[in-house]
C-alpha positions as CSV (number, residue, x, y, z in Angstrom):
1,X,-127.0,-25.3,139.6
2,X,-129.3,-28.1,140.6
3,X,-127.4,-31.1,142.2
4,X,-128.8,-34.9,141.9
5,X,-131.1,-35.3,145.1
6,X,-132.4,-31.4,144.8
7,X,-136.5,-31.0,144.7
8,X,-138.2,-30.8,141.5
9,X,-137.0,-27.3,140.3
10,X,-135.2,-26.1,142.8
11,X,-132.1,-24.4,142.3
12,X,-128.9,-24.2,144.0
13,X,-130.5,-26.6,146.6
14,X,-128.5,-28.1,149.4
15,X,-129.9,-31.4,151.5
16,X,-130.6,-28.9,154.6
17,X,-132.9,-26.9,152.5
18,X,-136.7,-26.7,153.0
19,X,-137.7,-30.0,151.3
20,X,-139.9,-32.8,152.8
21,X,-138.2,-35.8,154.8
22,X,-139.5,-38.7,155.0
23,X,-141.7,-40.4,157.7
24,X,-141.3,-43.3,160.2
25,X,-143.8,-45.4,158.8
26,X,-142.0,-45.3,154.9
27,X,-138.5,-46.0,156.5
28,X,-140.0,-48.2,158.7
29,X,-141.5,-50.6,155.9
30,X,-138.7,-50.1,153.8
31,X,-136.6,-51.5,156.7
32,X,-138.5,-54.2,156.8
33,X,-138.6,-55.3,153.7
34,X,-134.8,-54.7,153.1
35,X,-134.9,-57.1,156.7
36,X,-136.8,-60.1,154.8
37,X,-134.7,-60.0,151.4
38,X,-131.2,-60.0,153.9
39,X,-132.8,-62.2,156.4
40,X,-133.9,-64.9,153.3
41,X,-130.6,-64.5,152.0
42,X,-128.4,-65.2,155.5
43,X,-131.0,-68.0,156.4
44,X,-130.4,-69.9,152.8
45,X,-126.5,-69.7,153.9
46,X,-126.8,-70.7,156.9
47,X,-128.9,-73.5,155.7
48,X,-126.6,-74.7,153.0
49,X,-122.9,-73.8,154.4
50,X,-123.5,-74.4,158.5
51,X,-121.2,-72.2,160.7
52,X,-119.5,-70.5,157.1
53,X,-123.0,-69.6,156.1
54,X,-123.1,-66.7,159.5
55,X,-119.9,-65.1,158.2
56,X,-121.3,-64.9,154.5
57,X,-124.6,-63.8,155.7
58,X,-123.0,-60.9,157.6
59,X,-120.8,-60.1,154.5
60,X,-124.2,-59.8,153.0
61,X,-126.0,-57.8,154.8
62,X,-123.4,-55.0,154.8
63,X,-122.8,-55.5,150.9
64,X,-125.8,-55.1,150.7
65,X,-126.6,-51.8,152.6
66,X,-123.1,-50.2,151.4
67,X,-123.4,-50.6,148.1
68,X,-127.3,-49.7,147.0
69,X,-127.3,-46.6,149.8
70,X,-123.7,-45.7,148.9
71,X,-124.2,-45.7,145.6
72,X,-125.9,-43.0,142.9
73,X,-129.8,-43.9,143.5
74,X,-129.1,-44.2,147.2
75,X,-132.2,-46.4,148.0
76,X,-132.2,-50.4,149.0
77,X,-134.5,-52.7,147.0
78,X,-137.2,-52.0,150.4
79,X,-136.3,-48.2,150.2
80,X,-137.4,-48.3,146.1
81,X,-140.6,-50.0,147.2
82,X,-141.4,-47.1,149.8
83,X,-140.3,-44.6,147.5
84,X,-137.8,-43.1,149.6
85,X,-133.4,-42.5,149.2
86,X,-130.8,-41.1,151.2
87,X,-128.6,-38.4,150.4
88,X,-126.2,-36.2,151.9
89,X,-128.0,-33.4,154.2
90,X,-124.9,-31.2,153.0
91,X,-124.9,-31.7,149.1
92,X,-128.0,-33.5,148.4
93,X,-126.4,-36.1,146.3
94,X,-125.0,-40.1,147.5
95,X,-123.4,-40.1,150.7
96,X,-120.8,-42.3,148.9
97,X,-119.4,-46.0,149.9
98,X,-117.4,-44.9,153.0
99,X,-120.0,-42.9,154.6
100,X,-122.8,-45.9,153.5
101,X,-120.8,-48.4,155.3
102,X,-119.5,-46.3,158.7
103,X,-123.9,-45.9,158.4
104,X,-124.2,-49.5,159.3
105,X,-122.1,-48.8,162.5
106,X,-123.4,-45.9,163.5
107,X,-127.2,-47.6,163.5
108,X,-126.1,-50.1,166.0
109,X,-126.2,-47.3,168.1
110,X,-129.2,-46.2,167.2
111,X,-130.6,-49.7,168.7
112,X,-128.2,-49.6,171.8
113,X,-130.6,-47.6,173.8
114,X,-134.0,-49.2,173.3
115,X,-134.0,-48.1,169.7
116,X,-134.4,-44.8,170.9
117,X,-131.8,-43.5,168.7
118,X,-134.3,-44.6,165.6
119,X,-137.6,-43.1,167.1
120,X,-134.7,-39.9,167.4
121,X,-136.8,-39.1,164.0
122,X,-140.1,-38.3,165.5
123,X,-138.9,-35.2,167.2
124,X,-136.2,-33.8,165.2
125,X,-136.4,-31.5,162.9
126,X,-135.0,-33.0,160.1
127,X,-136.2,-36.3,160.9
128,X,-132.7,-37.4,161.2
129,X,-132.0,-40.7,163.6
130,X,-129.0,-40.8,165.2
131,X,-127.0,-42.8,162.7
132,X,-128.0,-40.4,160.1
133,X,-127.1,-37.4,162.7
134,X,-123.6,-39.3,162.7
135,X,-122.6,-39.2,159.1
136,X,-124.7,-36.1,158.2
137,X,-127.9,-37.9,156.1
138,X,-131.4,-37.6,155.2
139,X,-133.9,-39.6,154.2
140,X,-136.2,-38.6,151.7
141,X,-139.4,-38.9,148.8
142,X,-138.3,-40.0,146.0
143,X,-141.0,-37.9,144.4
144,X,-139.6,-34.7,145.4
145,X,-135.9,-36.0,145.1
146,X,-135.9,-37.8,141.9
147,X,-133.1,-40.3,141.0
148,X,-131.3,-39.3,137.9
């Protein structure tokens, strides 16, 4: 049995298995970019629609990161570009809507702290932050973990 974020011919894989993570730089970028694409986005609302466009822009931004990481590729249009996804450290497959959105919480805490809870990653093991600690995540290569 071979679930949907499993490496290239494993079998019976679970997210917590032996598999490569992926690095601070990757996530990083792909942070980055997903930041510009959001950021154009709010700004062109706030432009156009004043104090209404803030709201919208927020309503964005968490549309946004709930649905493409909650859903079955589990990658954001700056996590495709990097070549990375997230799936569940338990089952290796989407983390699902709920978990994607209680995500977007959870990372404010990662920033809380001097962003320590996002550099987190540099010493764990898995290479987990702490929002992805929080509701039990990992980021990954896509070329390992293919999207199917």
């Amino acid at each position: 049995m071979s679930y949907v974020g499993s490496p290239q011919g494993g079998q019976g894989y679970t997210g917590n298995g032996p598999g490569p993570r992926a690095g601070f730089w990757r996530r990083f970028a792909g942070s980055l970019i997903d930041g510009i694409v959001v950021g154009l986005i709010n700004g062109i609302l706030v432009a156009l629609l004043k104090g209404v466009g803030d709201l919208l822009g927020l309503l964005v931004s968490f549309s946004y990161l709930t649905l493409l990481i909650g859903g079955p590729k589990g990658q954001t249009l700056g996590q495709q570009a990097m070549g990375i996804r997230v799936i569940s450290l338990e089952t290796g497959g989407s983390i699902g809507y709920g978990r994607a959105f209680g995500r977007i919480f959870a990372a404010y805490l990662s920033v809380i702290v001097i962003f320590l809870g996002y550099f987190w990653m540099l010493w764990d093991k898995e290479k987990q932050c702490w929002h992805d600690k929080l509701v039990g995540d990992v980021v990954v290569p896509v070329e390992t973990y293919p999207v199917s």
